[in-house]
ZAKOLGU-304025 format. One record per atom (N, C-alpha, C): z, x, y; residue in three letters. Coordinates in steps of 0.02 Angstrom, whole numbers, plus 50000, padded with zeros to 5 digits. Layout:
N
ZXYAla ...
This chain:
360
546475675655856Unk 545845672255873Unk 545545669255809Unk 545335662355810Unk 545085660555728Unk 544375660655741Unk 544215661455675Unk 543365661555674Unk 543205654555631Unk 542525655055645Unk 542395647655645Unk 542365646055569Unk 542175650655520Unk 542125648955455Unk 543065648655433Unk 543515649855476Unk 544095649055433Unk 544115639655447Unk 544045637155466Unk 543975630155478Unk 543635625955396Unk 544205623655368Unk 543955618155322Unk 544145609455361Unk 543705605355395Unk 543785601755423Unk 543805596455370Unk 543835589355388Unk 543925585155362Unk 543325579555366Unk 543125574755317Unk 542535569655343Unk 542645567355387Unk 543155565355405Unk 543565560955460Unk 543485566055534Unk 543785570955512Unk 543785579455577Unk 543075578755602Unk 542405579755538Unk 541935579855544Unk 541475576655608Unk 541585568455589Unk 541295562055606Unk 541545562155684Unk 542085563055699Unk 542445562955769Unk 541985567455804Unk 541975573655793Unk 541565580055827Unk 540865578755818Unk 540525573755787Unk 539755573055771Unk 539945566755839Unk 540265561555842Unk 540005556555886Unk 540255559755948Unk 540775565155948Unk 540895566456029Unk 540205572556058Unk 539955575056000Unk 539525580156059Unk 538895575056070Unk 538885570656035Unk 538065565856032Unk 538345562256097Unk 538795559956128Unk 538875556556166Unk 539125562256245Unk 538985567356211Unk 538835574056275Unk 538075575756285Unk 537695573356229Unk 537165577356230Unk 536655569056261Unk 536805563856232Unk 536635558856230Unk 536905552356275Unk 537085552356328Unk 537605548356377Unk 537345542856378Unk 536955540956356Unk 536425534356389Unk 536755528756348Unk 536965523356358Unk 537325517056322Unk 536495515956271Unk 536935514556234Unk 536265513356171Unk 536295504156158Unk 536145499856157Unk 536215491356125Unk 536925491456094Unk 536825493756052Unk 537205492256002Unk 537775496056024Unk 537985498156079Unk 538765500856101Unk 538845496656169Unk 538595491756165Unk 538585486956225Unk 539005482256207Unk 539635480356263Unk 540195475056256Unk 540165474156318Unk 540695467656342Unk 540705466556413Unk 541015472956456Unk 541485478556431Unk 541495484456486Unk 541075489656483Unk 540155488156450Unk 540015492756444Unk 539245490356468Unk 538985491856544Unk 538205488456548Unk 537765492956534Unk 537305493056501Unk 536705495756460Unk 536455500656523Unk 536525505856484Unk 536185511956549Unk 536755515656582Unk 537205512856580Unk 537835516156600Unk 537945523956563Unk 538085529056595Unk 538265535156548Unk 539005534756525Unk 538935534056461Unk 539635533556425Unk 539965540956446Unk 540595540756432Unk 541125546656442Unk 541245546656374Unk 541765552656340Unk 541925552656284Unk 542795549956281Unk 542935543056307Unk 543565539656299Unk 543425539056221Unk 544205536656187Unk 544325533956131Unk 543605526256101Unk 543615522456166Unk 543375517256135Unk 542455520756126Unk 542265524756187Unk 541485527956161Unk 541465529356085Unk 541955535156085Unk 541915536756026Unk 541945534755973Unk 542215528555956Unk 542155524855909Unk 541465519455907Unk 541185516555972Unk 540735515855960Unk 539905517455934Unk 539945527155964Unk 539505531055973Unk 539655533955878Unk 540305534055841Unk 540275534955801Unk 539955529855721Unk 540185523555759Unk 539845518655719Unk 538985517955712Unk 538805522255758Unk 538145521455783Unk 537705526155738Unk 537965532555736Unk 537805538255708Unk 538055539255624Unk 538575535055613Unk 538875534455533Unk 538935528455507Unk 538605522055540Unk 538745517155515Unk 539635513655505Unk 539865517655424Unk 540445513055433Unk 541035522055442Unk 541035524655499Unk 541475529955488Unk 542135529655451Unk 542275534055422Unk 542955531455374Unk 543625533555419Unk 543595535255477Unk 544235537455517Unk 544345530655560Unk 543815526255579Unk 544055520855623Unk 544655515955628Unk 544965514955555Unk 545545513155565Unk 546255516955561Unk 546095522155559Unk 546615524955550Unk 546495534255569Unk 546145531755636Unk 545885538355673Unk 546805541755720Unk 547145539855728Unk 547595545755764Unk 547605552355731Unk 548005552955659Unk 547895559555628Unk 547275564055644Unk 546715562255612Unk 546095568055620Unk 545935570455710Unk 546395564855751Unk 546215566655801Unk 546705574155842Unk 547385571455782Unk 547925576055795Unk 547845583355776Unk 547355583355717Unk 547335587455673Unk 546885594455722Unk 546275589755756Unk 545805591555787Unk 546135595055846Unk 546595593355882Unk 546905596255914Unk 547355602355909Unk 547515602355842Unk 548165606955818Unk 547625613655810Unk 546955609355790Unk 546655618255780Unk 546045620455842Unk 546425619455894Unk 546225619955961Unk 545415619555946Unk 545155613855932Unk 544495610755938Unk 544215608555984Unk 544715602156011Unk 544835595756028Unk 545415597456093Unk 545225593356149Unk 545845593756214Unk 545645588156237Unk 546135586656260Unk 546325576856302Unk 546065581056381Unk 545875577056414Unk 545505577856468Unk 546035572256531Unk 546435572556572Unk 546575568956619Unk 547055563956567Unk 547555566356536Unk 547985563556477Unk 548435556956520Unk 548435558956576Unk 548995553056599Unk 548535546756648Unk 547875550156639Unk 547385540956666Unk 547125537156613Unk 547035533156664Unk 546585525356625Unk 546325528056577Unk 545645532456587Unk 545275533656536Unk 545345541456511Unk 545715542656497Unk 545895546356441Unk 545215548956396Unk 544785555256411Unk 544295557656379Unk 544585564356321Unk 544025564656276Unk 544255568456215Unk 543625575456245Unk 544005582456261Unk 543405585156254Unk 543445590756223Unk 542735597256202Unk 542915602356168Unk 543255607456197Unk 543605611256157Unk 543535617156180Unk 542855621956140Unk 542905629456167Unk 542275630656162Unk 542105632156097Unk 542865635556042Unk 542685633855972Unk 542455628855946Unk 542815622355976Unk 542525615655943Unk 541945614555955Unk 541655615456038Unk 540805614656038Unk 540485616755971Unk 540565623955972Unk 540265627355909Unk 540405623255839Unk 540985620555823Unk 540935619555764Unk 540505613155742Unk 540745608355809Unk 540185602255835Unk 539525601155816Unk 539315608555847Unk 538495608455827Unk 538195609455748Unk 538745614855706Unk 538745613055639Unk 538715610055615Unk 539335604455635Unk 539165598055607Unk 538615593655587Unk 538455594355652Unk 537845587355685Unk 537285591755652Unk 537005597055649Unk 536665603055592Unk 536735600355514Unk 537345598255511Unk 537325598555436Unk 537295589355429Unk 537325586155466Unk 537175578055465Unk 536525578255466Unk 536035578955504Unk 535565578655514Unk 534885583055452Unk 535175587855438Unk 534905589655385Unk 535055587555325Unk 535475585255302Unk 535665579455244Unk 535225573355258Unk 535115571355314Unk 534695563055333Unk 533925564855292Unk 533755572355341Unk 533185571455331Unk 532835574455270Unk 533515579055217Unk 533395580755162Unk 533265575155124Unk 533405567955117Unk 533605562255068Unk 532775558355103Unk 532695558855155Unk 532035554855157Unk 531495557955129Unk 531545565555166Unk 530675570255152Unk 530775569955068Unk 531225571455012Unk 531195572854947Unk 531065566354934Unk 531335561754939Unk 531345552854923Unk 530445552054913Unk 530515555554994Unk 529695552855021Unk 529005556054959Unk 529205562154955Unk 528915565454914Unk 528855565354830Unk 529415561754818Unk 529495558554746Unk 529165552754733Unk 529135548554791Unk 528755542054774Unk 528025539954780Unk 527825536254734Unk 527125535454719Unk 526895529454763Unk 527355527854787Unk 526975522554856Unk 527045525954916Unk 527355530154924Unk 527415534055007Unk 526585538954991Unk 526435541354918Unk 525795544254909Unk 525315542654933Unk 525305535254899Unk 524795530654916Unk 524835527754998Unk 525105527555022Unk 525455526455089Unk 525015532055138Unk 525215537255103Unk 525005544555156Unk 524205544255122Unk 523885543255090Unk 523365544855068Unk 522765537555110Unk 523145534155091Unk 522725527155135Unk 522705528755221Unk 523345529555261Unk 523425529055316Unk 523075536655345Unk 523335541555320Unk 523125547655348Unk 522665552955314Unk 522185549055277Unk 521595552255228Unk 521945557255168Unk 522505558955168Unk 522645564555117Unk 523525564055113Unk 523685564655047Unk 524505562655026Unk 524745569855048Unk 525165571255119Unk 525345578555117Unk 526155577455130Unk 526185573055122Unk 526995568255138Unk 527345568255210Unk 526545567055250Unk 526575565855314Unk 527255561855351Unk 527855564655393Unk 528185560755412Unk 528095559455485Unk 527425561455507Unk 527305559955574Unk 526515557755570Unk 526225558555633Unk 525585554955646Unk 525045559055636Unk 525055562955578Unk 524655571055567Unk 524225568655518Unk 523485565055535Unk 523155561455483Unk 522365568755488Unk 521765568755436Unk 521565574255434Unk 521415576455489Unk 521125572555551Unk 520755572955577Unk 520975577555640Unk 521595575455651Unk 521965578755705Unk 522125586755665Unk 522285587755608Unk 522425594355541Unk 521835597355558Unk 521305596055554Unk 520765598155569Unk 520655600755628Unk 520755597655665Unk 520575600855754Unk 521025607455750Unk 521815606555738Unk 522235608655742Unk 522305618055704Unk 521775616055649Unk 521535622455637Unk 520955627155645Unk 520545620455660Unk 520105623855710Unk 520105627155770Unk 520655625055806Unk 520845627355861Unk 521085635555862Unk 521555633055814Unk 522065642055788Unk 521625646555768Unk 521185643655727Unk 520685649455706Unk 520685653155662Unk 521355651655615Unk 521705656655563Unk 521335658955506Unk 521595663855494Unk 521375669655462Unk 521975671555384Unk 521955675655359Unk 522275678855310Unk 522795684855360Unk 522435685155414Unk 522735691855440Unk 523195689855498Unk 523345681855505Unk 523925679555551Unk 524615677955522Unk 525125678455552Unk 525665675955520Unk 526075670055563Unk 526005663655532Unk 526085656755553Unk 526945655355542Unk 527375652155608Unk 528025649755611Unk 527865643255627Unk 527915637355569Unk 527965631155589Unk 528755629555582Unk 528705624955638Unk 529485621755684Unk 529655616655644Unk 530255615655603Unk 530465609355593Unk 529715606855516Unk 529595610955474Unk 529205610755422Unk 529255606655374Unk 529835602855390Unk 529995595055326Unk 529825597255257Unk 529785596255193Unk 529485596055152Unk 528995602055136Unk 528785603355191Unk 528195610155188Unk 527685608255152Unk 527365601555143Unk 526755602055133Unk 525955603355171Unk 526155600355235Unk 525745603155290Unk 525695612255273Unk 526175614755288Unk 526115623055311Unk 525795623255228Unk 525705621955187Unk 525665625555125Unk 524845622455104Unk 524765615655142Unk 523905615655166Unk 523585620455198Unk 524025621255252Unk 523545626555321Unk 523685633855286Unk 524105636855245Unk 523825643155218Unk 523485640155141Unk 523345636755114Unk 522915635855068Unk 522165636155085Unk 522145633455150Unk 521405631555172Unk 521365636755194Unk 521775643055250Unk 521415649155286Unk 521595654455259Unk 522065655555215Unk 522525660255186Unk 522895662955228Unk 523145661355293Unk 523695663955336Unk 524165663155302Unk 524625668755313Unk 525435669955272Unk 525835662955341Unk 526065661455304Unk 526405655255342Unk 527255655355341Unk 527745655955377Unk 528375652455353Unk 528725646555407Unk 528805642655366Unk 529105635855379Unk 529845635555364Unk 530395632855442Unk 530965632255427Unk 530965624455454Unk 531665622055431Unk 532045617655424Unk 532655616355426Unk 532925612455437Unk 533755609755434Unk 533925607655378Unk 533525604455340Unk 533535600355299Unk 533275604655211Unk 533985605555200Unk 533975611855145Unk 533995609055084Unk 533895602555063Unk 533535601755015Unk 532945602055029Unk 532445598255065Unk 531745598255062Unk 531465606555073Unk 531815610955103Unk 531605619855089Unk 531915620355021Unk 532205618754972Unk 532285621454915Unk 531535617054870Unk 531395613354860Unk 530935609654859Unk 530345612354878Unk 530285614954944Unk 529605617754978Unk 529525625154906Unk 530175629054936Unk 530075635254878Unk 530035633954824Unk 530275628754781Unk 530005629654700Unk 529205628554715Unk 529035622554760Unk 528295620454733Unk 527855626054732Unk 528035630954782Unk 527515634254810Unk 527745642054770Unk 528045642154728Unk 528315647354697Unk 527695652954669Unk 527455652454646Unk 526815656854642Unk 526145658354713Unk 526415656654774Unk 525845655654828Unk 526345660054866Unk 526985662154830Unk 527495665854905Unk 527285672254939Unk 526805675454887Unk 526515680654953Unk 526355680354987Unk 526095674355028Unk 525805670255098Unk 526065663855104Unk 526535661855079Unk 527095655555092Unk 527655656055090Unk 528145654655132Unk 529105656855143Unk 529165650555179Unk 529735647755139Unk 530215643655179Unk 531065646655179Unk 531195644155246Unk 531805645855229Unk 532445640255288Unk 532915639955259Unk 533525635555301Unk 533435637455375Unk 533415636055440Unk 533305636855502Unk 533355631955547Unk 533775635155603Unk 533755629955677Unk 533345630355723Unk 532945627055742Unk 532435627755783Unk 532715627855841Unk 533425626655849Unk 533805625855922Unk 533995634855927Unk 533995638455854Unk 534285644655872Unk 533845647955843Unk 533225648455868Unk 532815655255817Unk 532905661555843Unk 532745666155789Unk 533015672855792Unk 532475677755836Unk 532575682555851Unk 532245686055899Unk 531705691255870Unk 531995691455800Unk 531685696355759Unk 531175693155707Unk 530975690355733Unk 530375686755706Unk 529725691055732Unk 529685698455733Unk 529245700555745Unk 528435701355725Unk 528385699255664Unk 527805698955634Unk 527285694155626Unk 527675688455687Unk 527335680755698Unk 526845680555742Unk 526235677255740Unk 525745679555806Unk 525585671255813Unk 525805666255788Unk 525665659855812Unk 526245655355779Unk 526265649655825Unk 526835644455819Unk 526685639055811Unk 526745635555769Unk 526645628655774Unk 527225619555769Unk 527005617455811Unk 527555612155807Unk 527195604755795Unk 527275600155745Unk 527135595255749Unk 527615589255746Unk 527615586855803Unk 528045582155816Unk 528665582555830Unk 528945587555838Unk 529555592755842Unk 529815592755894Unk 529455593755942Unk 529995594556015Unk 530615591356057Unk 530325585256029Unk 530945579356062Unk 531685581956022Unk 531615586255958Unk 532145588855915Unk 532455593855938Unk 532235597156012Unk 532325603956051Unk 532875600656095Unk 533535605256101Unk 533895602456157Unk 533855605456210Unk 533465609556213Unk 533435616456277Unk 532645617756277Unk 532145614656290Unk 531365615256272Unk 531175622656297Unk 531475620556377Unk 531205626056423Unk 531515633156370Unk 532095633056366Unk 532435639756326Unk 532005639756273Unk 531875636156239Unk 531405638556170Unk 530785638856184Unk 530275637956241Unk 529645637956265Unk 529915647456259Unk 530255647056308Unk 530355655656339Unk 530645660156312Unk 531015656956214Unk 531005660656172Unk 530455664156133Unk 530215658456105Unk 529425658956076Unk 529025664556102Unk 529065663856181Unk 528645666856220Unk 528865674256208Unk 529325676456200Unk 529425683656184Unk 529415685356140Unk 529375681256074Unk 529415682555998Unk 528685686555990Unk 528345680056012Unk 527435680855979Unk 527275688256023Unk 526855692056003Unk 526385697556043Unk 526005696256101Unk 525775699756133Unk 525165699156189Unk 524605695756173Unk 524385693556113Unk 523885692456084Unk 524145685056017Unk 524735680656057Unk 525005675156027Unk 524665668856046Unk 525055665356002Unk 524645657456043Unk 525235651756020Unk 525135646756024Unk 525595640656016Unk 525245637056015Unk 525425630955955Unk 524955624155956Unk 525485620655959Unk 525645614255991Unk 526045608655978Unk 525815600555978Unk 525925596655937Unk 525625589955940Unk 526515586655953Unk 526335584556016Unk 526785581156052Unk 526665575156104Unk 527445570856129Unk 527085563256164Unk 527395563156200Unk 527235557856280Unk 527505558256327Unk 527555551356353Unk 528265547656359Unk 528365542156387Unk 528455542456437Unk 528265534256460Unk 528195533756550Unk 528855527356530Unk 529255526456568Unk 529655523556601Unk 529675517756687Unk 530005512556662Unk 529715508456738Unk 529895513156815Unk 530205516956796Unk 530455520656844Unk 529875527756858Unk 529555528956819Unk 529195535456802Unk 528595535056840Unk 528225539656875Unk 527485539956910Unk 526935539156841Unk 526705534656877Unk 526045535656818Unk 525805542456786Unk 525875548156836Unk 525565554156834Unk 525955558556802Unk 526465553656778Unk 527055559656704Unk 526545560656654Unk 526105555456643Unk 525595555356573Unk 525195559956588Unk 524835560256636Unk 524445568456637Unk 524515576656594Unk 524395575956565Unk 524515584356525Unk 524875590256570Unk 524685591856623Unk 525005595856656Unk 525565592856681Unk 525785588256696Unk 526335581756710Unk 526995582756652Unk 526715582356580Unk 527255578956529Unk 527785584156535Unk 528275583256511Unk 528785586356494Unk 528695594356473Unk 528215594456430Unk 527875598656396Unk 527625604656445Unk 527005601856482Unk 526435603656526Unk 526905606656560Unk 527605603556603Unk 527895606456670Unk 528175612156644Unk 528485613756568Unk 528955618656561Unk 528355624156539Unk 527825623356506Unk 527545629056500Unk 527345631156551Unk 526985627156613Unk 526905630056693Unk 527325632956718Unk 528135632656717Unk 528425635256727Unk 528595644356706Unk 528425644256636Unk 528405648156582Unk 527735654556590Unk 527215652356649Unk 526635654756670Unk 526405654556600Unk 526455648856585Unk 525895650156506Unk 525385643956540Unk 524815646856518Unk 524195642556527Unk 524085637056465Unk 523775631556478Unk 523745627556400Unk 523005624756431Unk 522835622056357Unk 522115616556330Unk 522295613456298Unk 522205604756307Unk 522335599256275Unk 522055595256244Unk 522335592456217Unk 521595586656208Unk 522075581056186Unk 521985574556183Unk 522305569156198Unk 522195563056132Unk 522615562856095Unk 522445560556025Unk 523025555156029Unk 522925549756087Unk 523345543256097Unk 522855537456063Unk 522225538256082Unk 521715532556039Unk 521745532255958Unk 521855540555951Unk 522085541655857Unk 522575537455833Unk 523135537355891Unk 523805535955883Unk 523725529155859Unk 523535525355919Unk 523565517255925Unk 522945516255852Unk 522575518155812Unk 522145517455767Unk 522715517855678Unk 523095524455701Unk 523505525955637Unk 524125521655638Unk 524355521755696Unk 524755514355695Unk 524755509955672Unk 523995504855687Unk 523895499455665Unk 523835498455607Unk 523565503955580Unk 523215505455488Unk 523885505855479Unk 524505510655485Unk 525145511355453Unk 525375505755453Unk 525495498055491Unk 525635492255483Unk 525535487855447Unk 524885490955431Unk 524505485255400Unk 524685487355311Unk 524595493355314Unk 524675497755242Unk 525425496155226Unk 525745497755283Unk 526505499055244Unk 526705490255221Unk 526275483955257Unk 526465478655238Unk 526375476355163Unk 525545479955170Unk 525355480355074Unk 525625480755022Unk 526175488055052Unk 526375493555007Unk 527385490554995Unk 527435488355027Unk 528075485955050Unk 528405484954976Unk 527785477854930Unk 528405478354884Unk 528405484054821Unk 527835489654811Unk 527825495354778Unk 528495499354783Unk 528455501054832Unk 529255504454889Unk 529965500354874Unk 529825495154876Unk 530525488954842Unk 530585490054769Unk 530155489354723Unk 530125494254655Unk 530455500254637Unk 530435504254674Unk 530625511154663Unk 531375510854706Unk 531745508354734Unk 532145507054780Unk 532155509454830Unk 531355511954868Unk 531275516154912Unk 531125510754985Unk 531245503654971Unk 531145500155027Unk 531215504055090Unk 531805506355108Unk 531955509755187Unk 531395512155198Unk 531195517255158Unk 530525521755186Unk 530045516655205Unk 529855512455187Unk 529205507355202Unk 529485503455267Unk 530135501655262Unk 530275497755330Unk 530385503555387Unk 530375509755387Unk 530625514655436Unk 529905512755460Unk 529425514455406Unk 528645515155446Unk 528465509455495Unk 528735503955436Unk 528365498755503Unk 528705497055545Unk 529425498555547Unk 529835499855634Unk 529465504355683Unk 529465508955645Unk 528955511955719Unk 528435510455741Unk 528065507655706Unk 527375504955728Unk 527585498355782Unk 528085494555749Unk 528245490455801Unk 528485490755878Unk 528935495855881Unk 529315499755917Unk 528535502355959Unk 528145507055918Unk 527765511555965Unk 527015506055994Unk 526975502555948Unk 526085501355984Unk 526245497956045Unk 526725492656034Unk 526665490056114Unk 526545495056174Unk 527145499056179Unk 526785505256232Unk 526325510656229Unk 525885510456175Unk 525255514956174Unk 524845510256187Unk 524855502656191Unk 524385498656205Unk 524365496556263Unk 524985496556303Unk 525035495856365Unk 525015500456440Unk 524875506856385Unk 524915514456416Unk 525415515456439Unk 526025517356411Unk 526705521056428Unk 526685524556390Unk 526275524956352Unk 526585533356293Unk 525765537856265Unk 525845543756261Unk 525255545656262Unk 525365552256209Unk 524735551856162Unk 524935560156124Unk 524525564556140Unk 524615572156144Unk 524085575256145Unk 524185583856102Unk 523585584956085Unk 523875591056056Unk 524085599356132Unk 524345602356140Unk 524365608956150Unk 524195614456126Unk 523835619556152Unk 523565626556133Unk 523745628456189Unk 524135635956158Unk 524395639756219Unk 524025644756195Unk 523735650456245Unk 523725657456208Unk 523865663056259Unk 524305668556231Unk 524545671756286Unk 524205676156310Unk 
């Protein structure tokens, strides 16, 4: 029986198993994997040609595409990888259950490399400062829509103390968590994927560690023994959950009788969607904690949204060629893609934010 650490895979091994589980987890034809046998919305399968598209998508220029048979052979030899219906048309690549597992490693260790190179980038540069300090009142190397005002509610709400112990989800950088125990003195720990920006979080905060811990973590797999946590927090995080309901009803047994949960999260409407998905008890969110018999209080910070938006557009256009200076352009054009991307439907009402407070 092999275990999964005897596996030294290949970039090539790698890249194959990152675009086939994204295109298990992710079926939806994306633009840019659109050809004439492929109409937009269609759920891709994992044939040869997906995969090469779904891989170009996710790696840009993958280095196995021309000369992908080997890593695919290879993948097979170490019972990863199995041909699915080998003698039809479409010929699918799928896991076995070691390969799932090693799959998710992968796409674990891609994804935390992405977002290690932006949050440190982000945090090194003196125009993303100025950036976060203009748009969201205070430089905390905001990579979401967390400007004071909503920080504020958000701890007002919790109520924290010195005598709580705080699990923020997906902690980037850890400058947020290392505000919110600066300001209440709650012992805080913040995990991440992204193991540069936690090595980073721990030097800065290296003298504050008796009430600050970061550490490497999957928010898809938290541990059970997190016993000493009495509140959770997630900002902007959830859409990063592949199992919400499972981690709603993890959480829920971690924290004590006397827990709570905050989450600042958003909910799109779709032409297909009831108006009444936007409702709080409606979102994605709302239905799984109802489910969960957890009770919540909201409050609805979409007017914030469409306000920090506009200011982030306008700022990041300012700031644009500061960011071109430093060779940090991407970061300035990421910002004002989303703003482009998002205001149309916060202006047209398809997308809505609001914060969550759970308490058990």
């Amino acid at each position: 029986m092999k275990k999964e650490n005897e596996f030294l895979l290949s970039k090539e091994e790698k890249q194959i198993l990152d675009a086939i589980l994204s295109l298990e987890m992710y079926p939806s034809a994306n633009e840019e994997e659109v050809d004439e046998e492929t109409i937009l919305g269609d759920r891709l399968i994992s044939t040869l040609g997906n995969i090469w598209k779904r891989g170009r998508l996710i790696h840009s220029e993958p280095t196995w595409l021309h000369e992908w048979q080997k890593p695919f052979e290879l993948l097979q030899a170490k019972d990863l990888v199995q041909k699915d219906n080998p003698n039809a048309a479409n010929l699918t690549y799928t896991f076995t259950t070691l390969g799932r597992s090693q799959a998710k490693q992968v796409r674990q260790e891609r994804i935390g490399n992405r977002f290690s190179d932006i949050l440190v980038r982000s945090e090194e540069s003196k125009a993303y400062s100025s950036f976060c300090q203009q748009v969201f009142g205070k430089d905390l190397s905001q990579a979401n829509m967390m400007d004071m005002e909503q920080l504020d509610k958000l701890l007002k709400v919790l109520n924290l103390s010195s005598r709580h112990r705080v699990l923020d989800l997906a902690c980037g950088i850890g400058r947020i968590a290392e505000y919110i125990s600066d300001v209440t003195h709650a012992h805080v720990l913040g995990i991440d994927l992204a193991a540069a920006a936690i090595k980073r979080a721990q030097e800065r905060t290296l003298e504050k560690k008796d009430r600050i811990e970061f550490q490497v973590g999957d928010i898809n797999d938290l541990p059970l023994d997190l016993v000493d946590v009495d509140t959770v927090i997630g900002i902007a995080v959830l859409h990063y959950i592949d199992d919400l309901d499972k981690a709603i009803s993890h959480i829920k047994k971690i924290l004590p009788p006397t827990g709570q949960m905050a989450f600042f999260t958003f909910q799109y409407r779709t032409e297909t969607d009831p108006p009444e998905i936007l409702l709080p008890e409606n979102t994605r969110l709302g239905k799984i904690l109802k489910n969960n018999d957890l009770k919540f209080q909201t409050w609805d910070f979409t007017t914030k949204e469409i306000e920090i938006r506009q200011k982030q557009l306008q700022v990041g256009k300012e700031l644009m060629g500061d960011f071109q200076m430093e060779g940090n352009k991407d970061l300035c054009e990421d910002r004002i893609e989303e703003c482009e991307t998002d205001l149309p439907r916060l202006e047209t009402g398809t997308k809505r934010r609001y914060l969550y407070h759970v308490r058990l």
